[in-house]
Kinemage of the C-alpha trace (Angstrom):
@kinemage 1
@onewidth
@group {chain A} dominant
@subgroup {mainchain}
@vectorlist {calphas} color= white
{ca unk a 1} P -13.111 -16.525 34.597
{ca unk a 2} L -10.045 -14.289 33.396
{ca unk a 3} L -9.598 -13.205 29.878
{ca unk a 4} L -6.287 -14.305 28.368
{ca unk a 5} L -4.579 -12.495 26.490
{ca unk a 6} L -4.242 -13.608 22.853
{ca unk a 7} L -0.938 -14.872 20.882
{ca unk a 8} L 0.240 -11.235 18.750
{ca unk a 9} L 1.532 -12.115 15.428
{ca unk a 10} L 3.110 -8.698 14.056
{ca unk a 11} L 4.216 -8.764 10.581
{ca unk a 12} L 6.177 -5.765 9.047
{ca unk a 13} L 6.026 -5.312 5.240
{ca unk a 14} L 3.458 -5.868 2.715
{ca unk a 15} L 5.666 -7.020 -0.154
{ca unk a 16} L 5.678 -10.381 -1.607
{ca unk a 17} L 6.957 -12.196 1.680
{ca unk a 18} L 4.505 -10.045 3.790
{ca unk a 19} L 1.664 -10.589 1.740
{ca unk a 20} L 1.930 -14.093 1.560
{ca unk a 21} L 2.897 -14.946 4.985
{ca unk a 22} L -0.270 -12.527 6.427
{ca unk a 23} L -2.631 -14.806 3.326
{ca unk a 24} L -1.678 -17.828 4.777
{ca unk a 25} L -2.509 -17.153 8.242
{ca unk a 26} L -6.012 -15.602 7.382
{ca unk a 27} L -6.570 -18.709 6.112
{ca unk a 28} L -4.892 -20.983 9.492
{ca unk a 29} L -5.120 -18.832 11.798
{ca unk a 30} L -6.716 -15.825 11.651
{ca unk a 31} L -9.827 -16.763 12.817
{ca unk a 32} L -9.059 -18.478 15.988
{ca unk a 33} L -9.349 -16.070 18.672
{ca unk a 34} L -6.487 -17.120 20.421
{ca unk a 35} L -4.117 -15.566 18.078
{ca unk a 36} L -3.953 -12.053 16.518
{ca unk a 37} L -2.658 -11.364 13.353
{ca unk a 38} L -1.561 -7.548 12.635
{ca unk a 39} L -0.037 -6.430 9.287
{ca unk a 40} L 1.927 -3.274 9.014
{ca unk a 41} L 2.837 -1.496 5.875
{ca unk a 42} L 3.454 1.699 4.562
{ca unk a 43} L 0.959 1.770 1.828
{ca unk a 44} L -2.381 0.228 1.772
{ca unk a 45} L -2.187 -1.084 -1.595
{ca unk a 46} L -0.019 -4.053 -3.077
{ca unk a 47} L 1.311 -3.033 -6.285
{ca unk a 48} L 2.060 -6.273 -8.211
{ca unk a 49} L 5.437 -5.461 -9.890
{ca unk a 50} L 6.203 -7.948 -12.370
{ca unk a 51} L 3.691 -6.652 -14.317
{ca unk a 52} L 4.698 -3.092 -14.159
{ca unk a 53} L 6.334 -2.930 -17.377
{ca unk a 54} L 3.137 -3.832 -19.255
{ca unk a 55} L 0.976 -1.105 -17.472
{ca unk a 56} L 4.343 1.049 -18.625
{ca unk a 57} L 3.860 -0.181 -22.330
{ca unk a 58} L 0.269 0.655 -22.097
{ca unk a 59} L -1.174 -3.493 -22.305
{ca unk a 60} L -2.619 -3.553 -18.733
{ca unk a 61} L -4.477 -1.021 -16.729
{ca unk a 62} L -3.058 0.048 -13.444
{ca unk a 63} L -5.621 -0.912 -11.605
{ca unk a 64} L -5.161 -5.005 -13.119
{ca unk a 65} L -1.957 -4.627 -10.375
{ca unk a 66} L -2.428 -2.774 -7.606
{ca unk a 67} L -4.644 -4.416 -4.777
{ca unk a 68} L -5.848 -2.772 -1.767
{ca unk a 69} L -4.669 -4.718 1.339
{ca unk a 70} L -7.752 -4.511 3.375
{ca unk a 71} L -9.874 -6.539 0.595
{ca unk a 72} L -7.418 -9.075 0.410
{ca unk a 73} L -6.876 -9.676 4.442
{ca unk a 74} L -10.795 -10.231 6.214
{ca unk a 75} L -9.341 -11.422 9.434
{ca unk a 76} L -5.887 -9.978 9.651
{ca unk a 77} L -5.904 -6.228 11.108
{ca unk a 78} L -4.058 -4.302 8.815
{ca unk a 79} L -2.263 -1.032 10.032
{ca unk a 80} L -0.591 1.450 7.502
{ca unk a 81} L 2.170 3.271 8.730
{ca unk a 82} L 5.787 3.358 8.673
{ca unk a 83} L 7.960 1.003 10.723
{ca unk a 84} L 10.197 3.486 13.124
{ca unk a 85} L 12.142 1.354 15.764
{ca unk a 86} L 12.181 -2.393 16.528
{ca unk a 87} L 12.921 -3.608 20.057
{ca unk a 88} L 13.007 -7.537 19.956
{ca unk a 89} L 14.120 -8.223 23.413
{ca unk a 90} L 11.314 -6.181 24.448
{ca unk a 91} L 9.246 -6.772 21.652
{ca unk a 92} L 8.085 -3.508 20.777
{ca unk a 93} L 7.535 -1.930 17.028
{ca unk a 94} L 7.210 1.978 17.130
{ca unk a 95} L 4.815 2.785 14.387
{ca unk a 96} L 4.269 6.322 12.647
{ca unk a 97} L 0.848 7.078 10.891
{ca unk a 98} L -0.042 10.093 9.015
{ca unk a 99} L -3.692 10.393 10.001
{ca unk a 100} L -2.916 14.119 9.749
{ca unk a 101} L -0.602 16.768 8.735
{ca unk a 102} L 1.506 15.230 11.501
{ca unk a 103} L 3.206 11.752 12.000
{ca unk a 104} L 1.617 10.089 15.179
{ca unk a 105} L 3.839 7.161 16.911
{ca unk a 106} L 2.191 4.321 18.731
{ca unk a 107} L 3.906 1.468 19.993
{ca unk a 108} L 2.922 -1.826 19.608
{ca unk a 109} L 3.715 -4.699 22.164
């Protein structure tokens, strides 16, 4: 019995749209093994920016609007890094990471 290979669903950006779109899979589809949801984003925090004014003014703490991804997704792999090159008919992201004092490029598929 082969292994098949699972249905990549690559999202790129953590903002608002991002966010919601990689939330409402976690909660469809995440957990079926048959598909694989990735996130990408620069940062691995969502910073809630309506708010920013009152952190600004001093009524809210920073840390009432700024999330870390990873506790929000469970089931959706979350990669930080910056997006580099998008190849749709080939479908292939290029991906930098700054594990170290370096940028390091992988490309996803």
């Amino acid at each position: 019995m082969g292994m098949t290979i699972p249905k990549r669903i690559l999202i790129l950006g953590g903002g608002f749209a991002g966010l919601s779109v990689a939330m409402e899979l976690e909660k469809t589809l995440a957990r079926d093994a048959s598909v694989e949801v990735t996130l990408i984003n620069r940062d691995n925090f969502f910073l809630f920016t309506p708010m920013l004014h009152e952190v600004a003014a001093s009524d809210l703490d920073l840390t009432t609007i700024v999330n870390p991804v990873r506790k929000m997704l469970r089931y959706v792999r979350f990669l930080a890094g910056e997006i580099q090159q998008i190849d749709v008919r080939s479908k292939k992201v290029v991906v930098s990471s700054w594990i170290s004092a370096r940028p390091r490029f992988r490309a996803l598929r």
